[in-house]
C-alpha positions in Angstrom: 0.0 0.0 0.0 1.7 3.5 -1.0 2.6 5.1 1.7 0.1 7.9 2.8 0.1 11.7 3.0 2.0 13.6 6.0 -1.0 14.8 8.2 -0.1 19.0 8.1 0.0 20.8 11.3 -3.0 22.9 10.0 -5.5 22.5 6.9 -5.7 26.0 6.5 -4.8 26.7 3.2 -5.3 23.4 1.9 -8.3 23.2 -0.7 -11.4 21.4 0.8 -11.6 18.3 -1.8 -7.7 18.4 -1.3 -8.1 17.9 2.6 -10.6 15.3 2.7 -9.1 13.1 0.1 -5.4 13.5 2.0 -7.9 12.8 5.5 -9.0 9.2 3.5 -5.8 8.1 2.5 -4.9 8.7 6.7 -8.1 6.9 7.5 -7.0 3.8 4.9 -3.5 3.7 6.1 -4.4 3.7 9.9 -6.4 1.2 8.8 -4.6 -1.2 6.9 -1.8 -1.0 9.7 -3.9 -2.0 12.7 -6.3 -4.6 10.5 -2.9 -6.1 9.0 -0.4 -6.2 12.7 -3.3 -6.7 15.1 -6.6 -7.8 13.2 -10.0 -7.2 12.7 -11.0 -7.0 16.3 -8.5 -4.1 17.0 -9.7 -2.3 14.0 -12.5 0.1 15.4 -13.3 3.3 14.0 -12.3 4.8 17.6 -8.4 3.1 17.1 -8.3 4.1 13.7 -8.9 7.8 14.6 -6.5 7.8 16.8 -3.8 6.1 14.9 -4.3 8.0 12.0 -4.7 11.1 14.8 -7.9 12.4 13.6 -10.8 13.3 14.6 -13.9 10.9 14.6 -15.8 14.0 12.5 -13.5 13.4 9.7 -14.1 9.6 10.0 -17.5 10.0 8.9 -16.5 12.8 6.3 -15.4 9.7 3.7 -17.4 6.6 5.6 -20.7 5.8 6.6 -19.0 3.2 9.3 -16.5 0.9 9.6 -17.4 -2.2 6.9 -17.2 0.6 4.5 -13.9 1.7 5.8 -12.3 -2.0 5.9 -14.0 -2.3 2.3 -11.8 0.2 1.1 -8.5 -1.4 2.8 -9.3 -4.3 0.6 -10.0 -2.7 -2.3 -6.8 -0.7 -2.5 -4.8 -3.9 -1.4 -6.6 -5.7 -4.1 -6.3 -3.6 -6.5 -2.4 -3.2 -6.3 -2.1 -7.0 -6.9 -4.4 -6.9 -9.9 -1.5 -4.3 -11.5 1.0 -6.3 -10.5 -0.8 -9.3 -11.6 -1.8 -7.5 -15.1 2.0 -5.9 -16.0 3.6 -9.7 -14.4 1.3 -11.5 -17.4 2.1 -9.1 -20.0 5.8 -9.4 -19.6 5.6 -12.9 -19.3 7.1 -15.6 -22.1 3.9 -16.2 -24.8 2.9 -19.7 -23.4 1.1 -21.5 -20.8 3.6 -22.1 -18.7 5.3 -18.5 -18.2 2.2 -16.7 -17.9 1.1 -19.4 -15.0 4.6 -19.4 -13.0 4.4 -15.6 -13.5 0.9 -15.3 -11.8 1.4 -17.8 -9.2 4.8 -16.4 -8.2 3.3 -12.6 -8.7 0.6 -13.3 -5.7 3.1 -15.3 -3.2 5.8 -12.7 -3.1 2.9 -9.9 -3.1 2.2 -11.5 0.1 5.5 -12.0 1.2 6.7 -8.9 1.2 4.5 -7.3 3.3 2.2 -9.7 5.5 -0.8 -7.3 6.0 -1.4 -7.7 2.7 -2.0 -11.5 3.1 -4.2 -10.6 7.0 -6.9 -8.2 4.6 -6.6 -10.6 1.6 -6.7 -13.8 3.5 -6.8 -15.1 7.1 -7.9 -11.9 8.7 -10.3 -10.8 6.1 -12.2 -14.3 5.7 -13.7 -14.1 9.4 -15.3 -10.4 8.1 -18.6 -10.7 5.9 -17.7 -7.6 4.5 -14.5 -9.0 2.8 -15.2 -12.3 3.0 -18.3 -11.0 0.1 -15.7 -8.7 -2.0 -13.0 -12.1 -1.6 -16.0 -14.4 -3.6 -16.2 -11.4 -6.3 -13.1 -11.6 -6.8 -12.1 -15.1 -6.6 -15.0 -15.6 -9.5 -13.5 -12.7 -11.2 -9.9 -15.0 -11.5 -12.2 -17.6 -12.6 -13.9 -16.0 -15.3 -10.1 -14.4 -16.8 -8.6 -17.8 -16.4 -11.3 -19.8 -17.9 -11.3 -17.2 -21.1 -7.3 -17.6 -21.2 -7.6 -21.7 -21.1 -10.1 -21.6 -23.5 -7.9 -19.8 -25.8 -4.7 -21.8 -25.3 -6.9 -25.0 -25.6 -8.3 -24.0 -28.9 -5.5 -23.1 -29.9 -3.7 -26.6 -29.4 -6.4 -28.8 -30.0 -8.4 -27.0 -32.4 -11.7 -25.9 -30.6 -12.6 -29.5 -29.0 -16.1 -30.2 -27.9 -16.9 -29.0 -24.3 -13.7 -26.9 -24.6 -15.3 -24.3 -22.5 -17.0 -26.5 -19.9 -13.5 -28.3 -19.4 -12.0 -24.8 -19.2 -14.4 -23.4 -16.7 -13.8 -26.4 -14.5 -10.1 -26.3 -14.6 -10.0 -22.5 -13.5 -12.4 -23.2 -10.5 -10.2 -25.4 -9.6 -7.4 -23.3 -9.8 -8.9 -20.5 -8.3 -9.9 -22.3 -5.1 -6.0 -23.7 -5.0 -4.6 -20.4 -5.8 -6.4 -19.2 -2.4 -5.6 -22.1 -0.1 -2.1 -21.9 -1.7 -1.9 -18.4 -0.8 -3.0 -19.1 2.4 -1.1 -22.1 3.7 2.2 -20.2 2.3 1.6 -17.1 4.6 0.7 -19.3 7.3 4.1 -21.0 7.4 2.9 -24.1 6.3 4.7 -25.1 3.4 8.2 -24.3 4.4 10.5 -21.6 4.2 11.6 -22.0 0.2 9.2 -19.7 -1.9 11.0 -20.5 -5.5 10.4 -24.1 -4.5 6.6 -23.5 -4.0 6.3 -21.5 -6.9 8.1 -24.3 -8.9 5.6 -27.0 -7.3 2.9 -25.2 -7.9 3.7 -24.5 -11.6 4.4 -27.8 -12.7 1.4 -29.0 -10.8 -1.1 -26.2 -12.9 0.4 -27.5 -15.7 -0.1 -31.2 -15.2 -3.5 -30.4 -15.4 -3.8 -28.2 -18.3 -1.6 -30.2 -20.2 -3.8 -33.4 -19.5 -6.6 -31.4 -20.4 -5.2 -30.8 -23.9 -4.0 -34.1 -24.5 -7.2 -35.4 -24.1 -10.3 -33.3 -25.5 
């Protein structure tokens, strides 16, 4: 998350829209910090305020309460991995197999390199029904792209098989729902200390499947 504007020692001076957006990106930071070190429970609109040393008027200046407030927190973490994700699978090699290593490998160090991002994205955010909702939107949005990408590759090695997108639609669900426990269990220590190991598992894994899909349509 960029890093958020210094809070001046007066407003005066400071055009209005100017102040309230600079009072948001506090508001997002503060929050972001405590939801991301110390979790949801320590996140109320009351500790926010007061990390982000503001007052609770200008709280409710840019949010009607604090699901709105968290919403945003994942919105802007989420957002930063989707450009990452996006620039990582333009740059990568043209085939299956680059542009899946570069995803998979594009999420885990996102994570790694700052774990609040993996607290709002993943283990702190799926106890919240607020972000727990905007997780399922977008885990179904990483369905959708990867089933229209597999669908592509697949016609183009096998030439538009029967039930091409049923088989692609089912391979991406799967890989969607593995993508998150992957993501998961790597934050939570689980799989061991070696990240380019885990990527490489995880690569050759995706492309056991995809590559047994296309052998047999």
């Amino acid at each position: 998350m960029a890093a958020p504007p210094s809070k001046p020692s007066s407003w005066a001076g400071i055009p209005a829209e100017e102040r309230t957006r600079d009072r948001r990106q506090l508001l997002v930071a503060a929050a972001f910090e405590l939801f991301g070190t110390e979790g949801d429970a320590a996140t109320s609109v009351r500790a926010v305020c007061r990390s982000a040393d503001l007052n609770a008027r200008y709280f409710y200046e840019s949010f009607v309460d604090r699901d709105e407030l968290l919403g945003a927190v994942y919105d802007q973490v989420a957002g930063e991995l989707a450009e990452l994700l996006g620039t990582a699978l333009l740059d990568a090699a043209d085939d299956p197999s680059a542009r899946t290593r570069a995803g998979i490998e594009t999420v885990l160090r996102f994570l790694t390199d700052d774990p609040r991002r993996a607290k709002v994205l993943f283990t702190e955010g799926r106890g919240n029904p607020v972000l727990a909702d905007r997780r399922r939107i977008a885990r179904q949005a990483l369905v959708e792209s990867t089933a229209a990408v597999g669908q592509e590759e697949l016609a183009r090695l096998a030439g538009s098989p029967a039930g091409a997108a049923r088989t692609a639609e089912v391979a991406a669900t799967l890989f969607g729902g593995a993508m998150e426990e992957l993501a998961e269990a790597w934050t939570a220590g689980r799989l061991g200390t070696d990240l380019d190991q885990v990527i490489d598992d995880a690569t050759d894994l995706s492309m056991a499947i995809f590559e047994r899909v296309a052998d047999h349509p």
